[in-house]
C-alpha positions as CSV (number, residue, x, y, z in Angstrom):
1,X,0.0,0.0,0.0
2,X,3.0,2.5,0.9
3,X,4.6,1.8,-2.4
4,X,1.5,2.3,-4.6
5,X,1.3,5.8,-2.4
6,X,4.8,6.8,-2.9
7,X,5.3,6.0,-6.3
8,X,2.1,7.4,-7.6
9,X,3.0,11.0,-5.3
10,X,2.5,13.8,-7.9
11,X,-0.8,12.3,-8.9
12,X,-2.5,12.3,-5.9
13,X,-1.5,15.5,-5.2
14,X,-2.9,17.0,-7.6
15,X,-6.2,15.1,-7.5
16,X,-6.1,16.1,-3.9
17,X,-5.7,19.5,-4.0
18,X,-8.0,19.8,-7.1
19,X,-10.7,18.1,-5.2
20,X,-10.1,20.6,-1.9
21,X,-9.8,23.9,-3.8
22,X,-13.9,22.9,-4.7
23,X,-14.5,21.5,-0.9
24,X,-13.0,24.3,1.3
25,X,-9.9,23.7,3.9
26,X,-7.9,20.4,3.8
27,X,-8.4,18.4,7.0
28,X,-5.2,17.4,9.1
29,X,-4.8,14.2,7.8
30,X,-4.4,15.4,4.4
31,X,-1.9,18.1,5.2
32,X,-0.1,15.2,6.8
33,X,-0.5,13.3,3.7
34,X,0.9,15.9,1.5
35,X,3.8,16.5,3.8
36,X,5.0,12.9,2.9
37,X,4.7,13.1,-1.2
38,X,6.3,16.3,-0.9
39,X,9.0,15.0,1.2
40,X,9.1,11.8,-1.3
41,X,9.7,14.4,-3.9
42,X,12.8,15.8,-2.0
43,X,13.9,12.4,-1.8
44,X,14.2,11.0,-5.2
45,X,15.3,14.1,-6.6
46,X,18.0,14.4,-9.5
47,X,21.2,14.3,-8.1
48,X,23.3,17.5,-9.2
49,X,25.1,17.2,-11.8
50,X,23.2,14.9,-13.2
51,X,20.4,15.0,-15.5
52,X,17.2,12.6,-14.8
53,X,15.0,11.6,-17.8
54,X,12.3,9.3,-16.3
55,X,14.1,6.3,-15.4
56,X,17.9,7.3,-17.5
57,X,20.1,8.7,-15.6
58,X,23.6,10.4,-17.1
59,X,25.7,12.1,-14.7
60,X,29.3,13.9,-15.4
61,X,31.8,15.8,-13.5
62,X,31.0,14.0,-9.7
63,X,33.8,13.3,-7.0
64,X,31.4,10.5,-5.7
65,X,29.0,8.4,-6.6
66,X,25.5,9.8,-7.4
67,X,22.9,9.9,-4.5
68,X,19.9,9.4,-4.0
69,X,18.9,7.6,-7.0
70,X,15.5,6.4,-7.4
71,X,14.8,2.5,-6.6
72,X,13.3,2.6,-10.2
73,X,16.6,3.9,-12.1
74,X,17.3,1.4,-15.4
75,X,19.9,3.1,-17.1
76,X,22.7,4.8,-15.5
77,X,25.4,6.4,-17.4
78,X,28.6,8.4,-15.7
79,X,31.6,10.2,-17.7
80,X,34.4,12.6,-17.5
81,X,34.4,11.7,-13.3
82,X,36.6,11.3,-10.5
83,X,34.8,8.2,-8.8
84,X,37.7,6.4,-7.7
85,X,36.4,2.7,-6.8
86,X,32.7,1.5,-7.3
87,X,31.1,-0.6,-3.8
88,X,28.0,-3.1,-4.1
89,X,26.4,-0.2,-1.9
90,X,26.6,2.1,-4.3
91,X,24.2,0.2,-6.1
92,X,22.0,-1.1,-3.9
93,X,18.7,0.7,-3.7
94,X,18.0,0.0,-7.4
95,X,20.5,-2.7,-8.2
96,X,17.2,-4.9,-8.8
97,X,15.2,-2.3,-12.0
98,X,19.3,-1.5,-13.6
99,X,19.3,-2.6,-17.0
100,X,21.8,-0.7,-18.6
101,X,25.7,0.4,-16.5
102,X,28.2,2.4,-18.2
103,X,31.3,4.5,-16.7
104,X,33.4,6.4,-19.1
105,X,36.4,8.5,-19.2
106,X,36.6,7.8,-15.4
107,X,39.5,7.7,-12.8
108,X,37.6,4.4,-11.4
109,X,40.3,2.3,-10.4
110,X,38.6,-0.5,-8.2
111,X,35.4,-2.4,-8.6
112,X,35.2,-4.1,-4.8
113,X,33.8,-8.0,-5.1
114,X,30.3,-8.7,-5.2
115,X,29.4,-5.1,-6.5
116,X,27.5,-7.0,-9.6
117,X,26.1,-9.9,-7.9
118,X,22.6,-8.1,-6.8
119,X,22.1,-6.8,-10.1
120,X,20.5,-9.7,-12.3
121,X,18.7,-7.5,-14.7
122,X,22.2,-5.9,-16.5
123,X,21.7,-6.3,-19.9
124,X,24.5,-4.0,-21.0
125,X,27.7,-3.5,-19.0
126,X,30.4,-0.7,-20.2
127,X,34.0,0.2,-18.4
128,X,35.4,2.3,-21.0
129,X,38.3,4.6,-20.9
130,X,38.9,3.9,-16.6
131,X,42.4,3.3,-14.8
132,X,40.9,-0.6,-13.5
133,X,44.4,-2.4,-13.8
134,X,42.1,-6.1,-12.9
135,X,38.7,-7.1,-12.2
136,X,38.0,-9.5,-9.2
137,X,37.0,-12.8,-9.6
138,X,33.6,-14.0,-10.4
139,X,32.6,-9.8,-11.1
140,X,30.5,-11.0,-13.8
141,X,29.3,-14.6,-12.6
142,X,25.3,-13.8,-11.3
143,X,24.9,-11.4,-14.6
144,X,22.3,-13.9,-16.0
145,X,20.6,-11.1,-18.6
146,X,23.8,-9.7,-19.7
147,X,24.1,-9.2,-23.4
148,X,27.0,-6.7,-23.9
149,X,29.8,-6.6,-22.4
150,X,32.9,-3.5,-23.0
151,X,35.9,-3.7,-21.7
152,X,37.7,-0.4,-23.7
153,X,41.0,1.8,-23.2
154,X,41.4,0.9,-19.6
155,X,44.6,-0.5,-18.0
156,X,44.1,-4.0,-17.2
157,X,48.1,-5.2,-17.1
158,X,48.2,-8.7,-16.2
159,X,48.4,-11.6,-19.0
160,X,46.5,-14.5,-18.6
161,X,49.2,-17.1,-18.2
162,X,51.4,-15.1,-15.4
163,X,48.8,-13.3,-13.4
164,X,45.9,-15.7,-14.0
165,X,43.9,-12.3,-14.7
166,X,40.3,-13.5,-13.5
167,X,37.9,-11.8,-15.7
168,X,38.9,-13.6,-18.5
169,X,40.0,-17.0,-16.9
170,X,38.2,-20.4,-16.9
171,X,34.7,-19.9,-15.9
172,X,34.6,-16.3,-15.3
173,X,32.1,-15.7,-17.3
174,X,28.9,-17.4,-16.2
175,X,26.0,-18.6,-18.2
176,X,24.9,-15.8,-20.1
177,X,23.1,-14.5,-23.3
178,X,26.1,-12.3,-24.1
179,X,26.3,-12.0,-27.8
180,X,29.0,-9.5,-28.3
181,X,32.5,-9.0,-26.0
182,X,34.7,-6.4,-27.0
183,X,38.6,-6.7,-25.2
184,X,40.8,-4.3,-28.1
185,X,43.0,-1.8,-26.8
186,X,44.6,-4.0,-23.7
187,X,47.5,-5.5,-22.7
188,X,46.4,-9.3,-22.7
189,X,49.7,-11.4,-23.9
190,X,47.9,-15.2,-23.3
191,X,44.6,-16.6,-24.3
192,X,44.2,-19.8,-22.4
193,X,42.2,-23.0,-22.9
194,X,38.1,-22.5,-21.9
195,X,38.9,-18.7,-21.2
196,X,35.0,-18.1,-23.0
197,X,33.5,-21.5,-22.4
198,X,30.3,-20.5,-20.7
199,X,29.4,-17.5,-23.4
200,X,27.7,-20.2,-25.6
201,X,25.1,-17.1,-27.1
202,X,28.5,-15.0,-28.2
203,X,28.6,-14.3,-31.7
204,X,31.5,-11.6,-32.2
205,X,34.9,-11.5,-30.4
206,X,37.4,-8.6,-30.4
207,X,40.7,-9.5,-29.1
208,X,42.2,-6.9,-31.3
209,X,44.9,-4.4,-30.5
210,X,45.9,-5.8,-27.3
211,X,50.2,-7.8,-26.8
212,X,48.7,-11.1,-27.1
213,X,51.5,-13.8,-28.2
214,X,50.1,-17.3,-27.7
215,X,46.7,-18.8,-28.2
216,X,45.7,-22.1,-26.5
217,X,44.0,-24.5,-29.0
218,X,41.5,-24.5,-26.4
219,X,40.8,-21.1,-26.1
220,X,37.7,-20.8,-28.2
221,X,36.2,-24.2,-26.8
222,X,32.2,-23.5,-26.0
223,X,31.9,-20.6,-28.5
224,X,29.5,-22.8,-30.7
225,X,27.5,-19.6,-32.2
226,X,30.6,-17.2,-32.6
227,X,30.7,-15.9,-36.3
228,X,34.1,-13.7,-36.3
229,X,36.6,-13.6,-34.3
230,X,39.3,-10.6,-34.3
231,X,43.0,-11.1,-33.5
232,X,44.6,-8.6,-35.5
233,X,47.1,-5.8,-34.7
234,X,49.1,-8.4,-31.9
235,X,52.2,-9.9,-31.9
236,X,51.1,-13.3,-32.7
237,X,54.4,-16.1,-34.7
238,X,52.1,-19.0,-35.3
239,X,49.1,-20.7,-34.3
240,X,48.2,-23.7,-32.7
241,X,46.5,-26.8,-34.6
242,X,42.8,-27.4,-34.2
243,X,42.4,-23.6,-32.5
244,X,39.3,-23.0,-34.5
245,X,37.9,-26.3,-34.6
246,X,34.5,-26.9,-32.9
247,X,33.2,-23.7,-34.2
248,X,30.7,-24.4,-36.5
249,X,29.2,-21.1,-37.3
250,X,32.3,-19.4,-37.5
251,X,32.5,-17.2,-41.0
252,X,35.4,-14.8,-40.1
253,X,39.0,-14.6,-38.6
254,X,40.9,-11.2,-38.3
255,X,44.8,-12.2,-38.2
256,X,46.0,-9.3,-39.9
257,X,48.8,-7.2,-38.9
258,X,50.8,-9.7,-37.0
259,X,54.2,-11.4,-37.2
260,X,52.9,-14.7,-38.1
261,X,55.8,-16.4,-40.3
262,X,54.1,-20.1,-40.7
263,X,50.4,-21.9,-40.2
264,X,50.8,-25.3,-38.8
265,X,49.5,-28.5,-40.1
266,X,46.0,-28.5,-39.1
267,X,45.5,-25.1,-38.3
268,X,42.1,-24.9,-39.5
269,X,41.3,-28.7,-38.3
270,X,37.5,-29.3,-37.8
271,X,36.5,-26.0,-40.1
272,X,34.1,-27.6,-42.7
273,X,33.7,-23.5,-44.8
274,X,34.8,-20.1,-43.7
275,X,33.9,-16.5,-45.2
276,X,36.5,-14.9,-44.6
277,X,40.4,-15.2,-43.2
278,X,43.0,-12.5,-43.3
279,X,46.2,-13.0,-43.7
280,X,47.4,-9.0,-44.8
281,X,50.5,-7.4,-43.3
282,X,51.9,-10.5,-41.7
283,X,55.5,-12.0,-42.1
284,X,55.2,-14.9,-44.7
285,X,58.4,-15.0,-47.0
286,X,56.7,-18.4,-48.5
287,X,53.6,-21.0,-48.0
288,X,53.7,-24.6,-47.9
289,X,51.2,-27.0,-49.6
290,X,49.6,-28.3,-46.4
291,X,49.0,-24.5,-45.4
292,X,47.4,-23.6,-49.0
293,X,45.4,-26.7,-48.7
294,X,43.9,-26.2,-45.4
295,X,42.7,-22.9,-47.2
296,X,40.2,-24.4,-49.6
297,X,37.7,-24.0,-47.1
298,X,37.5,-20.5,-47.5
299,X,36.0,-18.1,-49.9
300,X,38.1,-15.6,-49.4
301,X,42.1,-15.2,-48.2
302,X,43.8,-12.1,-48.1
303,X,47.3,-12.0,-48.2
304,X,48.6,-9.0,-49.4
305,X,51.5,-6.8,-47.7
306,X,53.6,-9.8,-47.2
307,X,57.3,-10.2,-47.5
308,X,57.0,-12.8,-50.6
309,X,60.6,-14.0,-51.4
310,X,59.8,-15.3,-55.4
311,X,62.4,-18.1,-55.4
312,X,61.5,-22.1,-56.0
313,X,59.8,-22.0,-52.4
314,X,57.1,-19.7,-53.9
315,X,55.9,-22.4,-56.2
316,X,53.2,-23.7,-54.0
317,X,51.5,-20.4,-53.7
318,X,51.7,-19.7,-57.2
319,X,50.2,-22.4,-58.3
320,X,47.5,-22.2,-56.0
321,X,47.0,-18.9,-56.8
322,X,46.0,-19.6,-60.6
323,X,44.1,-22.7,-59.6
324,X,41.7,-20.5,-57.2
325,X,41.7,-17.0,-59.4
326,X,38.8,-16.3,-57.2
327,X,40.0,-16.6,-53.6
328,X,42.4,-13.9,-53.4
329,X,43.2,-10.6,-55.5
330,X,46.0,-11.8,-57.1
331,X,47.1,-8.1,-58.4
332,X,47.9,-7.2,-54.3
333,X,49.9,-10.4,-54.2
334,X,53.4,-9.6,-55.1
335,X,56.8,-10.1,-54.7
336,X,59.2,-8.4,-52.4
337,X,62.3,-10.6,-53.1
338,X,64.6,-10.9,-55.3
339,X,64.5,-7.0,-55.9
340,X,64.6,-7.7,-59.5
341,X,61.3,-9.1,-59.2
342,X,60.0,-6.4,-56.5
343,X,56.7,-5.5,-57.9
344,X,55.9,-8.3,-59.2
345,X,52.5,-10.4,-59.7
346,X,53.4,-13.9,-58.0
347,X,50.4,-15.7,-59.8
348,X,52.3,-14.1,-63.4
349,X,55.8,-15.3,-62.5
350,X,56.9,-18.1,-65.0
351,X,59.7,-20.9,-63.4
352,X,62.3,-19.0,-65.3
353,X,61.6,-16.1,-63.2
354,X,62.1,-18.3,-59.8
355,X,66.1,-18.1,-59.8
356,X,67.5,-19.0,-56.1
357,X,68.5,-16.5,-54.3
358,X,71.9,-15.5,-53.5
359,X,72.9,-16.0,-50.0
360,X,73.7,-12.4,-49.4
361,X,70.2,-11.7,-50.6
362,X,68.1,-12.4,-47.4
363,X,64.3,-11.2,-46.7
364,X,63.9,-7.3,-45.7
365,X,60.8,-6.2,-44.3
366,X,60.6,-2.9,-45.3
367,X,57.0,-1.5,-43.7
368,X,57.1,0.3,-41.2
369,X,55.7,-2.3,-39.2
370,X,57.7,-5.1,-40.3
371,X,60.4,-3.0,-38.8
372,X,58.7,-3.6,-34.9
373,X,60.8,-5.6,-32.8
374,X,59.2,-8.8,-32.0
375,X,58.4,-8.4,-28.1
376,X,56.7,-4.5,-28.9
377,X,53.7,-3.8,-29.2
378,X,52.1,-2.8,-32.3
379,X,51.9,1.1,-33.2
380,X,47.8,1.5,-32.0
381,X,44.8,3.2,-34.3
382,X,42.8,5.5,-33.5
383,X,40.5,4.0,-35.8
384,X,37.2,1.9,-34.1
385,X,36.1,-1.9,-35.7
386,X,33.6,-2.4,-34.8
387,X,32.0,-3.4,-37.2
388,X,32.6,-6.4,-35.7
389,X,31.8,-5.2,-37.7
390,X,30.3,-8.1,-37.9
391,X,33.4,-8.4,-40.0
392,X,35.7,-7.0,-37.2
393,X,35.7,-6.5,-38.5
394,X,33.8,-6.0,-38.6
395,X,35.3,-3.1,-38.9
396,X,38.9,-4.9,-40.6
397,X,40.8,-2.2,-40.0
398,X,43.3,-0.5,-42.5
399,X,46.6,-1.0,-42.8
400,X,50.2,0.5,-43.8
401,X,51.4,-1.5,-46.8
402,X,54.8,-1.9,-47.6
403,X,55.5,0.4,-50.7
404,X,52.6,-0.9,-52.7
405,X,49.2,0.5,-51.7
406,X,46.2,-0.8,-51.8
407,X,46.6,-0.4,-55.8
408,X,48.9,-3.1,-56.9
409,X,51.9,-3.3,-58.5
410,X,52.9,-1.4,-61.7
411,X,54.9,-4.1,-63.9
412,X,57.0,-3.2,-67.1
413,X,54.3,-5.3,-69.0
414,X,52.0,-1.9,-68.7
415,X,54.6,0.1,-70.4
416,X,55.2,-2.4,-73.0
417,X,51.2,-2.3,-73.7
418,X,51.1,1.3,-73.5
419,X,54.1,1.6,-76.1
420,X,51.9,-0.7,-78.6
421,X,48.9,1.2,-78.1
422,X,50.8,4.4,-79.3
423,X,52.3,2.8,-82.1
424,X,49.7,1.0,-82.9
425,X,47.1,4.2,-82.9
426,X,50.1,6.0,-85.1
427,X,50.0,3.7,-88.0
428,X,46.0,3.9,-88.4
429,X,45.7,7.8,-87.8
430,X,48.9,8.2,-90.8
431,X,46.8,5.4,-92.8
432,X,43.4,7.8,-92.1
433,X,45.5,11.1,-93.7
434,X,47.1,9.3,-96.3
435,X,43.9,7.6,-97.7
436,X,42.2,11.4,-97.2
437,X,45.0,13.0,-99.5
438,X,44.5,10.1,-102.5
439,X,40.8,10.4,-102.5
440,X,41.5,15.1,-103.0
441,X,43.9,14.1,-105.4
442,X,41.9,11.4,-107.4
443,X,38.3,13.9,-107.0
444,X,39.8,17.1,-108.8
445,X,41.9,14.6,-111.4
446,X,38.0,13.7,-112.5
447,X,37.3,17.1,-112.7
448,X,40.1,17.7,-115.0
449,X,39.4,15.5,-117.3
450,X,35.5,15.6,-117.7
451,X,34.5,16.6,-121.4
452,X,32.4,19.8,-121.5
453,X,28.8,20.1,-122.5
């Protein structure tokens, strides 16, 4: 009965006092009545500087956390704060109605245990832009609604495999609907096995941008509905056999922009079709048959802005290049060694071309990233993904090629087209004049000789 009261305050105020105004002065127990909605009114009042719009709240500028809030608050947003650590109490009076948390361009720096557990309803959960250097364990384990999860520009330091970072270990996550997890822009070096098991509803993972080095085979174990995954811009070498397998609606894997110099045997075991892989601006001098033929499962392989070195090893890949004219654009794949052959199209290259290479001759990376020693991390974008975009990549994101451009090569074959075009264009324009100057001549001959009437 007090809740129905309460909650429904400015309306029976103003029924009451409309009613009075017509029947004379209010009797005590109306006064008294009045007293309390106006009080109520103090009560739930928009914290300053804040700005309430029903049950959204967004707040900006505050030293602590905003109070009162009203029991009934589902969205709450804070940005540009100095809120320094964040306390189950501070969510407790309407941790039941939240539905949507998101802290921004804060100096939070500690999220104490249990301040998540009484809040079931979170469907949407955002630290972005924060100094939180971990998470504690379990922080996410009673959010049974949550959908989507950010974890962007903060400082979270510790790798998997030293620190045993618990917000992305073994059963961290519980149960959940989450369908999109976003982890770019952190320093995670180690994905270990059944890091995501439990997010069986996640379609789209971003592990971009972050220092991440190794990849367990068993890292992606669980993720049965995950349609791209996003490891570019890291400092992968190699992967690990059967990491993808298991994942049967999987379409797309980011791998671009790493220093991944060979794929194992079996890399893509248990992958029956894939959309998408990309291969771009990695460190691949040559490829092997097994790795080309673990490829024919997908539709599309970029490999662009590699360090091709176009001696007998590149066979493989130039013959699987003409045999699938439709899985890669063969224009952006080209050579970058022997600098005789810089330039040039690999799929064009005839065995002649495909001399040995002289043993002062070795592979030099010459993009700016191929220049990044192997234990630094990778110069960061300011560009966003996403897409995940969903093709992380969505959004994939853009990157610095080594000399080329996104263009392609110009070979000498161009100019020798271009120099038969001109000549040939000069015989049939001298051809068009000379035939023009017989037919004057022959016209006023007839005139010459035409017998008068």
């Amino acid at each position: 009965m007090y809740v129905h009261i309460y909650s429904s305050c400015v309306e029976q105020q103003s029924i009451v006092r409309s009613y009075w105004r017509r029947n004379m002065d209010l009797p005590p127990t109306l006064h008294v009545f009045l007293l309390l909605c106006s009080l109520n009114t103090v009560v739930w009042a928009c914290p300053v500087g804040c700005k309430c719009q029903t049950n959204k709240i967004l707040c900006s500028g505050l030293s602590d956390f905003p109070t009162p809030l009203n029991s009934s608050t589902t969205a709450l947003y804070v940005s540009n704060s100095s809120i320094y650590s964040l306390k189950p109490e501070d969510l407790a009076v309407f941790s039941n109605a939240l539905n949507i948390f998101v802290i921004k361009d804060t100096v939070l720096k500690e999220v104490h245990p249990g301040t998540l557990d009484a809040t079931p309803n979170i469907g949407a959960l955002g630290f972005t832009g924060t100094e939180l250097q971990d998470l504690p364990e379990a922080l996410f384990q009673k959010l049974l609604s949550l959908e989507s999860l950010t974890l962007k520009s903060n400082k979270l330091l510790m790798s998997l495999y030293e620190n045993q970072l618990e917000s992305l270990g073994p059963g961290v996550f519980g149960p959940m609907p989450l369908q999109e997890l976003w982890l770019y822009d952190n320093k995670l070096s180690r994905l270990e096995d059944d890091t995501f098991r439990n997010l069986t509803h996640l379609r789209l993972l971003v592990l971009s941008r972050n220092q991440i080095n190794y990849v367990s085979s068993g890292t992606f174990r669980g993720l049965e509905k995950v349609g791209e995954i996003s490891l570019h811009t890291n400092l992968l070498t190699t992967l690990q056999a059967g990491t993808f397998q298991g994942l049967p609606s999987l379409v797309n894997i980011s791998l671009e922009h790493n220093f991944i110099t060979s794929l194992p045997v079996g890399f893509l075991l248990g992958v029956s079709h894939l959309g998408q892989i990309d291969l771009r601006n990695n460190s691949f001098n040559s490829m092997p048959q097994e790795s080309l033929d673990a490829l024919i499962v997908t539709n599309e392989v970029l490999l662009q802005q590699n360090p091709w070195r176009c001696d007998k090893d590149i066979l493989p890949l130039r013959d699987w290049l003409r045999q699938h004219p439709t899985k890669a654009n063969q224009t952006l794949v080209v050579c970058e060694l022997p600098f005789d052959l810089n330039g040039e199209v690999i799929a064009l290259l005839t065995n002649e071309n495909l001399m040995p290479l002289s043993s002062t001759e070795d592979p030099v990376l010459t993009s700016t990233e191929k220049r990044r020693k192997p234990n630094t991390p990778p110069t960061r974008r300011s560009t966003v993904p996403p897409a995940v975009n969903t093709t992380p990549t969505s959004e994939p994101e853009e990157v610095t090629s080594s000399g080329q451009g996104e263009q392609g090569p110009v070979t000498n074959n161009i100019g020798i087209t271009l120099i038969i075009i001109a000549v040939v264009s000069t015989v049939i324009i001298s051809t068009l004049i000379v035939s023009c100057v017989c037919w004057r001549k022959n016209k006023r001959g007839q005139r010459k000789y035409r017998p008068q009437k």
